[in-house]
C-alpha positions in Angstrom: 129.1 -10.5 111.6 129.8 -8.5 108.4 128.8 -4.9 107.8 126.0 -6.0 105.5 124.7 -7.5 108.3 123.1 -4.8 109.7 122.4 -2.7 105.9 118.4 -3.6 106.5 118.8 -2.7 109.8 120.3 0.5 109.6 117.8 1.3 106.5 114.2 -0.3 108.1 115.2 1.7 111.4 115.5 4.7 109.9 112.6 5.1 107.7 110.9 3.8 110.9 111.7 6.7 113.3 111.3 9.0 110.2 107.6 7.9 109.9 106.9 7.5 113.4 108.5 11.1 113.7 106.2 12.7 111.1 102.9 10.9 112.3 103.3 11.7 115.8 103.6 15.5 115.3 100.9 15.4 112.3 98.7 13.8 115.3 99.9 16.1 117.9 98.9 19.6 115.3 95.5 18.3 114.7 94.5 17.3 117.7 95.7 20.3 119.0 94.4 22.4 116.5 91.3 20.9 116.7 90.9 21.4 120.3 91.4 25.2 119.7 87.9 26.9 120.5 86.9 28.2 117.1 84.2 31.0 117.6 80.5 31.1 115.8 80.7 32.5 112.2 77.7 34.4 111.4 75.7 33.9 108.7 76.0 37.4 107.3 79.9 36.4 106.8 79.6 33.4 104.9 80.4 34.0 101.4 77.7 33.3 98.5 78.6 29.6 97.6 78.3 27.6 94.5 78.7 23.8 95.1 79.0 21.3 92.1 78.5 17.8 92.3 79.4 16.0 89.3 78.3 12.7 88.3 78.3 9.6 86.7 76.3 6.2 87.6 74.3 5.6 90.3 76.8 5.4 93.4 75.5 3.3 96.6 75.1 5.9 98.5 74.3 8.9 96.2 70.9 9.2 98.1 72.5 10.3 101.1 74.9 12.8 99.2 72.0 14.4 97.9 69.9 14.6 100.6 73.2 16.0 102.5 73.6 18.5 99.9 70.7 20.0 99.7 70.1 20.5 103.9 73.6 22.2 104.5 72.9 25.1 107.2 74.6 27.6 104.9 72.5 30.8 104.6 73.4 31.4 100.3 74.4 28.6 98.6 73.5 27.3 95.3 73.7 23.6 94.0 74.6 22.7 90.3 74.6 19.0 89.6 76.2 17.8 86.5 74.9 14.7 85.2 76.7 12.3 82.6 73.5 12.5 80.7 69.9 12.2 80.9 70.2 8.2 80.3 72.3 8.0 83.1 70.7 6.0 86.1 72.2 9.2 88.3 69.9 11.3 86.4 66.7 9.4 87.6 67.8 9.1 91.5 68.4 12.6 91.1 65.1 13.9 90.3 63.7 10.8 92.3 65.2 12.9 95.5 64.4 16.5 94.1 60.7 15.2 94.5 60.9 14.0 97.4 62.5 17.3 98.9 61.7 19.8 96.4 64.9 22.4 96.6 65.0 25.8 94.8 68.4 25.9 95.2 69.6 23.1 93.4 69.6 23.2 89.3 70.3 20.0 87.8 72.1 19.8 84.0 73.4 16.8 81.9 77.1 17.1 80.4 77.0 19.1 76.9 79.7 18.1 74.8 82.5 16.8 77.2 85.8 17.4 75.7 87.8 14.6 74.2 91.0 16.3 75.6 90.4 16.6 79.4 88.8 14.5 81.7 84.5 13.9 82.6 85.6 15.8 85.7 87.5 18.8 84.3 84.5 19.0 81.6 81.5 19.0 84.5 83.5 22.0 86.1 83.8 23.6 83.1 80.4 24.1 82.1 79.4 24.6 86.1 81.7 27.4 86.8 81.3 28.8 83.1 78.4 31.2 84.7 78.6 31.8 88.1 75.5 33.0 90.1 75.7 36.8 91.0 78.1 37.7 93.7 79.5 34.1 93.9 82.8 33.9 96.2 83.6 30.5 96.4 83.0 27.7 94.6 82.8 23.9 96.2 83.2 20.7 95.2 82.0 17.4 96.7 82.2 13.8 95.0 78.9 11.5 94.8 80.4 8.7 97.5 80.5 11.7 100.1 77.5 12.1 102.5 78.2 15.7 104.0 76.8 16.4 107.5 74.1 19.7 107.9 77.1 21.8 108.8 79.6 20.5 106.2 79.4 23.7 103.5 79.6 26.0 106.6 83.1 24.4 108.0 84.7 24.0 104.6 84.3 27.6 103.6 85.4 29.4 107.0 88.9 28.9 106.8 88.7 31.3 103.4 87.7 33.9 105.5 91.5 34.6 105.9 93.0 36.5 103.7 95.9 34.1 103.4 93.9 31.4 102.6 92.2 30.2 99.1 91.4 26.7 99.4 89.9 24.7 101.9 90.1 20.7 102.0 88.0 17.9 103.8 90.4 14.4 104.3 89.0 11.5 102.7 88.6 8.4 104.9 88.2 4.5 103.6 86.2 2.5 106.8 85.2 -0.1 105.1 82.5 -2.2 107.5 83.6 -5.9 106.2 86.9 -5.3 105.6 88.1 -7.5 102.0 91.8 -7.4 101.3 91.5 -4.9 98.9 89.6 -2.8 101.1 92.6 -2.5 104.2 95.1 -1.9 100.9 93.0 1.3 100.0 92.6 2.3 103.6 96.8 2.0 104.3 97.4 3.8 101.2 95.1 6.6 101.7 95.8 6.8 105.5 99.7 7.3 104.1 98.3 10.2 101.5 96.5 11.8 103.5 99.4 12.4 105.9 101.6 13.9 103.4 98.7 15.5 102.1 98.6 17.5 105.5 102.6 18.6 105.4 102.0 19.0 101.4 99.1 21.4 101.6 97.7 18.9 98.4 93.8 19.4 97.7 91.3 16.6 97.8 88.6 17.6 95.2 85.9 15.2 96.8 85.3 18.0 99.6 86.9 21.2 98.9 86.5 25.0 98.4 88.2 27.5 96.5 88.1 31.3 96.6 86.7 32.0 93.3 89.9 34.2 92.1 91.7 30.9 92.4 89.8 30.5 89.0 90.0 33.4 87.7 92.7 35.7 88.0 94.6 32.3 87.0 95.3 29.9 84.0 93.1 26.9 86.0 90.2 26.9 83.3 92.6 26.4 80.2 94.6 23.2 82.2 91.1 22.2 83.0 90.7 21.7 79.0 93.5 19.5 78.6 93.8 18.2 82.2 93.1 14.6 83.2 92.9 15.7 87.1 91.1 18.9 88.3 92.5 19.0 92.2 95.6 19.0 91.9 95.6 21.5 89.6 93.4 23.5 92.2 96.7 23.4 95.0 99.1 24.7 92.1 96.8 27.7 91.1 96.3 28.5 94.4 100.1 28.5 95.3 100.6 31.0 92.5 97.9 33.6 93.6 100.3 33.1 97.0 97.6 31.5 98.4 97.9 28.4 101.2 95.3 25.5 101.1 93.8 24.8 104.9 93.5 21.5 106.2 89.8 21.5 107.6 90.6 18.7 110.8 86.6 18.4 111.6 86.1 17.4 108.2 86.8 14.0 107.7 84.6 12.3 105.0 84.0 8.4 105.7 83.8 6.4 102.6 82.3 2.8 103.7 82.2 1.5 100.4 84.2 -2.1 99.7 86.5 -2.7 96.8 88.0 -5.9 96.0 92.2 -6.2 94.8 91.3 -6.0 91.2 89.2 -2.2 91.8 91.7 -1.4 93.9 94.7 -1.6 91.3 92.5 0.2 89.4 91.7 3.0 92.1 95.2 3.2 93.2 97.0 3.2 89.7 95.1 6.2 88.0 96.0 8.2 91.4 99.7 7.2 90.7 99.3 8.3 87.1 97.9 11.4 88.1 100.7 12.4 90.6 102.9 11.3 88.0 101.3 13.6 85.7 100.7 16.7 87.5 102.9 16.3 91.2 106.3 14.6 89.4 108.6 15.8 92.1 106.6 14.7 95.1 105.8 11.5 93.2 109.5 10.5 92.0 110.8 11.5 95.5 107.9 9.2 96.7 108.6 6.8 94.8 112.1 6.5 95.6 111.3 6.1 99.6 108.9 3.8 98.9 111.0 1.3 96.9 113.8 1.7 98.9 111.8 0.4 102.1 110.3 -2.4 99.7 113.3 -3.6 98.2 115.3 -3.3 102.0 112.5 -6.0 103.1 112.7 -8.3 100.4 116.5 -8.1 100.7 116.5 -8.6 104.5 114.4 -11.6 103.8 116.6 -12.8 101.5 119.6 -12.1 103.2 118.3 -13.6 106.5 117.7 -17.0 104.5 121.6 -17.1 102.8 122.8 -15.7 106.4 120.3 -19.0 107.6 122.3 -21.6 105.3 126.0 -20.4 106.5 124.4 -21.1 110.1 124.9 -17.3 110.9 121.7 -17.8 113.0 122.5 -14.1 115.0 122.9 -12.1 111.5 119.7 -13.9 110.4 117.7 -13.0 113.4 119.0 -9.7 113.4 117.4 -8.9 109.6 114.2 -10.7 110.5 113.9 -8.7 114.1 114.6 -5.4 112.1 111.6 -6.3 109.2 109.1 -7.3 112.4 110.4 -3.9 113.9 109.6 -2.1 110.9 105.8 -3.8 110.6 105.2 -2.9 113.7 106.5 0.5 113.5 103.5 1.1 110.5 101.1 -1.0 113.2 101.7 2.0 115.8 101.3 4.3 113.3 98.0 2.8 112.0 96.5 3.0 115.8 97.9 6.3 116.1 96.2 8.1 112.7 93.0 6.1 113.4 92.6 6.7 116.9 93.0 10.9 115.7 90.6 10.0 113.6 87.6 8.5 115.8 88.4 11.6 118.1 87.2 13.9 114.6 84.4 12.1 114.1 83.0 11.8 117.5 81.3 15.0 117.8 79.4 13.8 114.7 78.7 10.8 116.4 80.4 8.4 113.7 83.3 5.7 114.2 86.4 5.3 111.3 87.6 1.9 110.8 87.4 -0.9 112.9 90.8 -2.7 113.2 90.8 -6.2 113.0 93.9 -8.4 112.6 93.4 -8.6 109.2 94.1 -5.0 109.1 97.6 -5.4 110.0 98.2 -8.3 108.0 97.5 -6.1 105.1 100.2 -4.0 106.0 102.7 -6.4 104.4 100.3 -6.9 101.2 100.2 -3.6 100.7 103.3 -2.9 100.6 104.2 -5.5 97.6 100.7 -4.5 96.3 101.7 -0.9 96.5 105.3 -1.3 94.4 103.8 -3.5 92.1 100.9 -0.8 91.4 103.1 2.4 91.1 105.9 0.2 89.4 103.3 0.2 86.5 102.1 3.4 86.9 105.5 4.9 86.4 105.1 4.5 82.6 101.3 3.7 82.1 99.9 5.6 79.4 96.0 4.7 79.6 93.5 4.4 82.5 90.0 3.7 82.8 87.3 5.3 84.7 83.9 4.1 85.1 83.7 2.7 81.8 86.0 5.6 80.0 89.0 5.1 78.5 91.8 7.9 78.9 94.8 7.6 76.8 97.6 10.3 78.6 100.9 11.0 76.7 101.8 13.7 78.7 99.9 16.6 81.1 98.5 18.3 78.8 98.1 15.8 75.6 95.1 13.7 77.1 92.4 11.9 74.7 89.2 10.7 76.2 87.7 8.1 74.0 83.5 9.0 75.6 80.8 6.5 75.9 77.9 7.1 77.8 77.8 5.4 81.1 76.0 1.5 81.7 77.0 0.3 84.8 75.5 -3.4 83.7 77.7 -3.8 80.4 80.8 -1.8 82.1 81.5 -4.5 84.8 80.7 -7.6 82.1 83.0 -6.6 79.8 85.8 -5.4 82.6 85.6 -8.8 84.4 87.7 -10.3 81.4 90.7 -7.0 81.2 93.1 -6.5 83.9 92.4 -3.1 83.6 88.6 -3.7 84.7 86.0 -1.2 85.3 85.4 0.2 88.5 83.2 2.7 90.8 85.4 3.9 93.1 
């Protein structure tokens, strides 16, 4: 046997025990910081809170969001919801709910003017945040496909109680009940985000809280304008107030939703863009792992057939041991992370995924899928969200090209583009 022999080897094993490494002690700190008795925080010191929920179409369950929303056991909070417009079908389920539970706190406002040169999101905040209510301290965000639990508001804005502290994050979750193939994709690559997320301190704006200073006594508002992502954004302004974002373990927001491959490509490639956009180091050094661990397995493959044909069975074997090895390196750290997770969720009474076997077969789709996806991303200049088309030459040179929302016409017309409309 040669020395190249064993280069896939040598390469899979490593970024093995690396991974295995850094998801065993990311499991070990929050269970263990989870475990830590956390003491009752009185109402009298929660902060005034101003939560804005921004939204366009309809989303499955946007009933439940509401209805979450509006019981939170927080003693002063306020709701602004932020609808496309008044002919968006979001606009009638909203006021459909309001009279079903008339709230006093919630004040519901269509989208005036959105900017052509930031995204629907940045614009919503905007215009939310432009006038806060009197003695506002923190401001929260929460995205339409997450049902928060009565106590949600009240565990996302305790951490900020510490000094040190000026944003607090939820962890998105994919458990999707069926299970398509581009369902387990999404779930693998947000199960791999949202542990870097954790060492990275990187926001998640579909259940956070910020300190309002964060918005402020910084430039956040004016990269709003020209922004095509708002959270990110959030993590850097915090980080130069000197400011740490917490991780908020008992928070963990299940999305059940499905998604198909096409949605999501879609879903996956405008996060690329974004981290491309406004996280370049920590998406080019990403980037570079990654394809190195995809490239090592389609070499070993390759290499273990020409190895094959020269009847060098034991070099062969050895490549095709080493890929296995690696798969089921990620299959232990996929029971792991979701095993953490059902032990979060369980005082809620509510389950994460269910792993089947197709779960793990995904694992070596997704990692194709994955290359493939930020591959393209790396020089994409346009994306499309729910039936808006954003054209991005840069981080701050974004052009929106509006339209208002029709979920009907949207998913006709994307079911003959590659780039196709989606809802996630």
């Amino acid at each position: 046997m040669s020395l190249l022999d064993f280069v896939v080897p040598v390469i899979l094993a490593l970024n093995a025990v690396q991974q295995l490494a850094g998801v065993i002690w990311f499991v070990r700190a929050v269970t263990r910081a989870h475990r830590q008795p956390k003491g009752a925080v009185e109402d009298d010191q929660l902060p005034p809170v101003l939560v804005v929920l921004k939204l366009r179409g309809a989303d499955p369950y946007l009933r439940d969001c509401l209805r979450g929303l509006i019981h939170q056991d927080h003693p002063r909070y306020q709701v602004r919801i932020v609808v496309d417009s008044k002919e968006d079908a979001a606009w009638a389920v909203v006021h459909e709910v309001l009279r079903e539970t008339p709230a006093d706190h919630v004040e519901v406002q269509p989208l005036i003017d959105p900017a052509e040169t930031c995204s629907l999101v940045c614009s919503a905040l905007l215009q939310a945040t432009e006038d806060l209510p009197e003695g506002c301290q923190v401001i929260a965000t929460l995205d339409s496909d997450v049902v928060a639990h009565p106590s949600w508001l009240r565990e996302l804005v305790s951490p900020l109680q510490d000094p040190r502290i000026g944003v607090a994050r939820g962890i998105r979750w994919f458990a999707p009940p069926l299970g398509k193939w581009g369902s387990w994709v999404r779930y693998l690559w947000n199960l791999a985000v949202e542990v870097s997320a954790y060492y990275t301190g990187m926001p998640w704006g579909g259940s956070l809280a910020m300190k309002v200073s964060v918005l402020h006594d910084t430039d956040l508002g004016q990269r709003w304008q020209k922004s095509a992502n708002e959270d990110v954004l959030i993590g850097s302004a915090a980080r130069r107030l000197r400011l740490k974002t917490s991780w908020v373990s008992s928070l963990v927001m299940v999305n059940r939703e499905e998604c198909d491959l096409a949605s999501c490509f879609r879903f996956m490639h405008r996060q690329q863009i974004w981290g491309r956009l406004y996280n370049p180091v920590a998406f080019w050094a990403n980037a570079a792992a990654f394809l190195q661990i995809v490239v090592a397995v389609a070499w070993g493959l390759g290499w273990s057939v020409f190895a094959g044909l020269q009847d060098r069975w034991l070099a062969a074997a050895l490549n095709i041991t080493s890929i296995v090895a690696f798969f089921g390196a990620q299959a232990l750290i996929v029971v792991l992370v979701e095993t953490m997770v059902h032990r979060l969720l369980a005082p809620r009474g509510m389950i994460g995924a269910r792993l089947t076997p197709k779960t793990f077969l995904a694992l070596v789709l997704s990692q194709f899928w994955s290359a493939y996806i930020l591959c393209r991303s790396m020089a994409a200049r346009k994306y499309e969200w729910r039936g808006v088309e954003y054209e991005v030459d840069g981080p701050w040179k974004v052009r929106m090209k509006y339209r208002p929302y029709n979920a009907a016409s949207d998913q006709a017309a994307a079911s003959s583009k590659t780039t196709e409309f989606d809802s996630i």
